[in-house]
C-alpha positions in Angstrom: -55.9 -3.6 -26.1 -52.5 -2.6 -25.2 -51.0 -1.2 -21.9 -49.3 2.0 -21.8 -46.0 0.1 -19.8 -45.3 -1.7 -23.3 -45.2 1.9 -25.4 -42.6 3.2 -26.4 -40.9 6.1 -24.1 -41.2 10.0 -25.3 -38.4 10.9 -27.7 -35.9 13.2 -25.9 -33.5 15.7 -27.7 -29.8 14.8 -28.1 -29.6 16.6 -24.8 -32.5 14.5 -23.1 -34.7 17.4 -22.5 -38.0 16.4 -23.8 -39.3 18.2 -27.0 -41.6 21.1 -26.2 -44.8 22.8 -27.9 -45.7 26.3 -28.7 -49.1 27.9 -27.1 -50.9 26.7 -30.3 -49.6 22.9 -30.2 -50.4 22.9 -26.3 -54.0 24.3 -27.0 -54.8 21.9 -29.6 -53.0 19.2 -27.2 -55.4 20.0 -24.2 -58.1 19.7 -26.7 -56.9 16.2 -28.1 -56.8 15.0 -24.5 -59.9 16.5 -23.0 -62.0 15.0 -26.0 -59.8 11.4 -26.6 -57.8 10.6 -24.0 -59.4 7.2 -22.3 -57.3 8.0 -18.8 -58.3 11.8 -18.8 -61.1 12.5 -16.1 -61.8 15.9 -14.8 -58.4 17.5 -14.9 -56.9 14.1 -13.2 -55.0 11.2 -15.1 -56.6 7.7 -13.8 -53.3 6.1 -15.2 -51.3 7.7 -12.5 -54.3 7.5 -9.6 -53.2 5.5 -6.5 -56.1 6.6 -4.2 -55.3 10.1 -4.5 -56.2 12.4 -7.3 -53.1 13.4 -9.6 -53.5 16.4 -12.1 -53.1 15.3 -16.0 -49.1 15.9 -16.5 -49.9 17.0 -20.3 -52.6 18.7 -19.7 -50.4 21.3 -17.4 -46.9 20.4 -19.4 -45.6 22.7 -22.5 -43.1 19.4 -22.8 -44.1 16.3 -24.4 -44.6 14.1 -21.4 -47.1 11.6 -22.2 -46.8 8.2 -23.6 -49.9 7.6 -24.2 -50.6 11.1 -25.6 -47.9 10.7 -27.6 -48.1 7.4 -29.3 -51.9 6.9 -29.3 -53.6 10.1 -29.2 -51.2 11.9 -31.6 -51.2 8.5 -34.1 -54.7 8.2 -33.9 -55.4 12.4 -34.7 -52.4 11.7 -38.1 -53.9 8.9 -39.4 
């Protein structure tokens, strides 16, 4: 198992915004997550839980936020 610290970091534009989805792509995002995603709980992300309930970043984000969305749950739905 790996840990989401030793990933990779989101790929940026050559004028570090991050890359964005349409309504479809975010759709089909919240989908990906709600079904696969390991940290995903009820709206919150247990990744980013420090005693306090934290709403899902991608989940809410039209941006490619996630590293673990991006590099596992994305891989995983290509391949």
């Amino acid at each position: 198992m790996f840990h989401i610290k030793e990933l990779p970091p989101v790929e940026r534009r050559a004028d570090g915004s991050l890359y964005r989805m349409d309504a479809k792509q975010r759709r089909e995002a919240v989908r990906l997550i709600r079904e696969r995603c390991s940290y995903y709980d009820s709206g919150s992300c247990l990744y980013l839980d420090r005693g306090e309930e934290v709403a899902c970043p991608q989940s809410i984000s039209y941006s490619v936020c996630c590293k673990f969305f991006r590099h596992v749950l994305l891989k995983d739905e290509a391949g």
